[in-house]
C-alpha positions as a Python dict, from the first residue, in 0.01 Angstrom:
ca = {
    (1, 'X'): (0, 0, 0),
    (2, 'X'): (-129, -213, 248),
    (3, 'X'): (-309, -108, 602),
    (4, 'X'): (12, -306, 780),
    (5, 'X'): (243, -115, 630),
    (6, 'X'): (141, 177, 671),
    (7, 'X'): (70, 96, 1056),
    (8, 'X'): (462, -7, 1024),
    (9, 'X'): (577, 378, 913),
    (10, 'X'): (345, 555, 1170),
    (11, 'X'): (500, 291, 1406),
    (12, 'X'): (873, 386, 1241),
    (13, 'X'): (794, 741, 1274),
    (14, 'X'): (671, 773, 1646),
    (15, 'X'): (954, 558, 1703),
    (16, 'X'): (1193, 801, 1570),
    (17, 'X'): (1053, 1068, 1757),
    (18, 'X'): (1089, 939, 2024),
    (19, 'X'): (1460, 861, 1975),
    (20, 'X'): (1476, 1226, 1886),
    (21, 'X'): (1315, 1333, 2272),
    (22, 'X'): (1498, 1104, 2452),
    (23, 'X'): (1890, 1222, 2237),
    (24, 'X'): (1724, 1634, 2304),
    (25, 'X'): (1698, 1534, 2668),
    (26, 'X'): (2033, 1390, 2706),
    (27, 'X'): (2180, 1680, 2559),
    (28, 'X'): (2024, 1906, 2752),
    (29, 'X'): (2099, 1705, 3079),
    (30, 'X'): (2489, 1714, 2991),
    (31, 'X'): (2457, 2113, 2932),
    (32, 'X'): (2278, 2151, 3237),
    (33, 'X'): (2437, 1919, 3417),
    (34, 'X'): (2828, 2043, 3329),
    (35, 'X'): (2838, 2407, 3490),
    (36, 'X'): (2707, 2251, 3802),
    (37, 'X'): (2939, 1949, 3833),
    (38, 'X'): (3240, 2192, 3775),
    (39, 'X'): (3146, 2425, 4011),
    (40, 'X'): (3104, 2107, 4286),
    (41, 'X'): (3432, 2056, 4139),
    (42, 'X'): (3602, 2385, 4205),
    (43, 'X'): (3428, 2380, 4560),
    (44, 'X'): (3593, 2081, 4686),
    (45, 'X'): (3946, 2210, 4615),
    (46, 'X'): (4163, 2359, 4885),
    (47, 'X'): (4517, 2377, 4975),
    (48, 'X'): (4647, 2089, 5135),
    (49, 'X'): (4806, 2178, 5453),
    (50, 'X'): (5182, 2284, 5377),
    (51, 'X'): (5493, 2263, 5526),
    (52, 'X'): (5576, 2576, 5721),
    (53, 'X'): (5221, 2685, 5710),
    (54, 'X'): (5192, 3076, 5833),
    (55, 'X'): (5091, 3118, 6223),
    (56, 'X'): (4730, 3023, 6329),
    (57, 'X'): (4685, 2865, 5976),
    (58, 'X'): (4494, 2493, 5992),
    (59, 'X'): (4432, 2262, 5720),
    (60, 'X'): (4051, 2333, 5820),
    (61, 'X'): (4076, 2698, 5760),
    (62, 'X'): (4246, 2645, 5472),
    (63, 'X'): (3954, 2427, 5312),
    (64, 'X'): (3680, 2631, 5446),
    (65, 'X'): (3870, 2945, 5359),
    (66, 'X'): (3921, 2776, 4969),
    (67, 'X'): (3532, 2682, 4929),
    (68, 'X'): (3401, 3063, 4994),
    (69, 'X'): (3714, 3175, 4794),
    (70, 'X'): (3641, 2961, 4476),
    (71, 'X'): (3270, 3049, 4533),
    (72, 'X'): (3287, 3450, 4593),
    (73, 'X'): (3624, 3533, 4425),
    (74, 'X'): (3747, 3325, 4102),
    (75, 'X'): (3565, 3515, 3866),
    (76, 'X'): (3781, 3800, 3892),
    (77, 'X'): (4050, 3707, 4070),
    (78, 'X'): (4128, 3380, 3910),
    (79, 'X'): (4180, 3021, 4073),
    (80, 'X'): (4523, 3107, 4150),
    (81, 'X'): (4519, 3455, 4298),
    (82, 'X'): (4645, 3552, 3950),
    (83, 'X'): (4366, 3801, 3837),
    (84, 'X'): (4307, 3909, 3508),
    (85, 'X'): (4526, 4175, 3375),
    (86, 'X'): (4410, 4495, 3369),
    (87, 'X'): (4118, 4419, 3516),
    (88, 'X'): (4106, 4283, 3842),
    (89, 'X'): (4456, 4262, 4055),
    (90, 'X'): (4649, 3976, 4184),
    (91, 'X'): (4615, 3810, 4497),
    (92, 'X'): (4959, 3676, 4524),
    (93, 'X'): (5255, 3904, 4686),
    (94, 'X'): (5078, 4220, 4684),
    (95, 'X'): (5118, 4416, 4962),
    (96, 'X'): (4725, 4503, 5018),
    (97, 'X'): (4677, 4154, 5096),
    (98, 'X'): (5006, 4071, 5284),
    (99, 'X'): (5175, 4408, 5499),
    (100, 'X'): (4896, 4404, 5751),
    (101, 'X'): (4510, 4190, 5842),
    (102, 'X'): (4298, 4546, 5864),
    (103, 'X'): (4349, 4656, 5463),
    (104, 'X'): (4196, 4355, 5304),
    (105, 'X'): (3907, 4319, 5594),
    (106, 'X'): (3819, 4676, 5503),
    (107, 'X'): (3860, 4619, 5143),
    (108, 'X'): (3593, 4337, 5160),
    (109, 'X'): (3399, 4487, 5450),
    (110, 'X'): (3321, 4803, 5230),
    (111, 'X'): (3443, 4730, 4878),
    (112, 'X'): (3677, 4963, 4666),
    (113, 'X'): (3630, 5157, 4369),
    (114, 'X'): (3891, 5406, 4196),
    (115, 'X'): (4267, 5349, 4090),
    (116, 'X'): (4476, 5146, 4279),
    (117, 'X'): (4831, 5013, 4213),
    (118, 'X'): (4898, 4657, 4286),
    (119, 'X'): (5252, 4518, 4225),
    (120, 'X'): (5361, 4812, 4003),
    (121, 'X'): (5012, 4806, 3784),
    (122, 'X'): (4743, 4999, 3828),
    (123, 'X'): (4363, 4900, 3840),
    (124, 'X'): (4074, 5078, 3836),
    (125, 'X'): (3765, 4839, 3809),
    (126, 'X'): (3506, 4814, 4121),
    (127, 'X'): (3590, 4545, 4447),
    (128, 'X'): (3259, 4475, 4579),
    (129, 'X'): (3159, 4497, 4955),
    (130, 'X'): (3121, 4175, 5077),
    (131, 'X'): (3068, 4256, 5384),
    (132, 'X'): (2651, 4230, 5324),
    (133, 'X'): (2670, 3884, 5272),
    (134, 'X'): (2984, 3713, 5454),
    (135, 'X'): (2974, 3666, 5792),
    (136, 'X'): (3280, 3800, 5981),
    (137, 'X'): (3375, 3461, 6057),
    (138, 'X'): (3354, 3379, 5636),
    (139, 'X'): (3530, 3713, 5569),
    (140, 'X'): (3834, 3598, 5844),
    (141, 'X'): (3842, 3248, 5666),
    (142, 'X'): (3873, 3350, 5313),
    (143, 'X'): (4155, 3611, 5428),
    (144, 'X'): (4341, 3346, 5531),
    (145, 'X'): (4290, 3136, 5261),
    (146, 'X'): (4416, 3395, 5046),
    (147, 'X'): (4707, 3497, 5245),
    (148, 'X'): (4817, 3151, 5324),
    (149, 'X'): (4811, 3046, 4945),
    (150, 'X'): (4985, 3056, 4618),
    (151, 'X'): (5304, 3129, 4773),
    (152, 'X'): (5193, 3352, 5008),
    (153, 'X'): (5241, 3289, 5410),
    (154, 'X'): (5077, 3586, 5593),
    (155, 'X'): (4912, 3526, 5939),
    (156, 'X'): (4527, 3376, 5993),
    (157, 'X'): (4276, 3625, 6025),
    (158, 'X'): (3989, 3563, 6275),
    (159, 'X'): (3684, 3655, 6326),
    (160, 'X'): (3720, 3874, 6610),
    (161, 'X'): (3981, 4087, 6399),
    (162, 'X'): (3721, 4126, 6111),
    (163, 'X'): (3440, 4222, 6370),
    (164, 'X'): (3681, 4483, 6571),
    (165, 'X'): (3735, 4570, 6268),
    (166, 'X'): (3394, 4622, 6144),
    (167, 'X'): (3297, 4835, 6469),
    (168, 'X'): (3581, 5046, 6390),
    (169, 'X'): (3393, 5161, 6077),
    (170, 'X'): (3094, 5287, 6230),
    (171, 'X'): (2811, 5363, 6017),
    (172, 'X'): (3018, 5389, 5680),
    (173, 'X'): (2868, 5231, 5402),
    (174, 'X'): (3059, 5413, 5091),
    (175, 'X'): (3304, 5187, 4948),
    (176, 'X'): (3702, 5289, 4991),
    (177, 'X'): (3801, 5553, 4710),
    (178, 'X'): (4113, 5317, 4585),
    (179, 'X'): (4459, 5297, 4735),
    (180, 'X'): (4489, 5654, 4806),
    (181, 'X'): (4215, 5602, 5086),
    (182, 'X'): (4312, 5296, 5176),
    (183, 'X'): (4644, 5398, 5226),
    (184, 'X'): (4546, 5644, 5473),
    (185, 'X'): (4322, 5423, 5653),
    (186, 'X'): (4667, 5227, 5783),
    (187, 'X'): (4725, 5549, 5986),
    (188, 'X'): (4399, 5407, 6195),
    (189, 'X'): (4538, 5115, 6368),
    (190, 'X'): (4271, 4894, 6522),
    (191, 'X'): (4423, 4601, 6589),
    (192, 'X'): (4751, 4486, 6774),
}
């Protein structure tokens, strides 16, 4: 065998190596690359404004309100507000979300763990307190995301009603101890 031909399968061989790289890199690009372009994805969707829209409800709140909810809450609540069974509870007709604003600001203010029943089911998995890292102003505008959506048509939240809210808790940190403590939290009206 001649000195060009082997200079020819070195060449052949670096060459496929190099196709090999460059296909590895592509591949890992596109796995990379896929989680984040969904979640940008999933981020950009919101409710168009509806017909009939509940009071106080804009198309704005509506889209902010959908970017923290897809980004804090679709992993157990669902895109929908349709949960996961057994797990983690609807968001859609349920009356912690829907008879008054102060439940579900103190359920995200503070969190909940223990049973609660939710449309007839019970659930007993652990809500966690987002109130260390949403603003009251992020906490009003995913409330009304959530109450304005999937059929339901509750009122806007605002941030003032989260933050009197908020004040009205004092120093509590301990999460709620499910529905039966939440229930008697409604006694405590705070606001109008």
């Amino acid at each position: 065998m001649g000195t060009a031909s082997k200079r020819d399968d070195a060449r052949d061989g670096e060459q496929n190596t190099a196709f090999v790289v460059v296909i590895l890199l592509i591949v890992a690009f596109g796995v990379l690359a896929l989680p984040w372009m969904v979640l940008r994805k999933l981020e950009g969707r919101a409710l168009p404004p509806r017909v009939g829209a509940a009071a106080g409800v804009t198309a704005e709140d509506l889209a902010q309100g959908g970017k923290i909810y897809y980004r804090s809450c679709t992993s157990c609540h669902q895109a929908r507000g349709e949960g996961k069974p057994g797990r983690y509870p609807p968001l859609v007709g349920t009356s912690w979300l829907l008879d008054d604003a102060e439940t579900p600001i103190r359920i995200l203010l503070l969190g909940a763990t223990g049973p609660m029943e939710v449309n007839g089911v019970v659930y007993n998995d652990v809500m966690p307190n987002l109130g260390v890292t949403l603003s009251d102003e992020e906490i009003a505008l995913v409330l009304t995301y959530v109450r304005s959506s999937w059929g339901n048509s509750a009122p806007a939240i605002t941030k003032d009603d989260v933050a009197r809210v908020r004040a009205s808790l004092g120093d509590r940190q301990a999460p709620w101890a499910g529905g039966a403590e939440l229930a008697a939290a409604r006694a405590t009206r705070v606001l109008p």
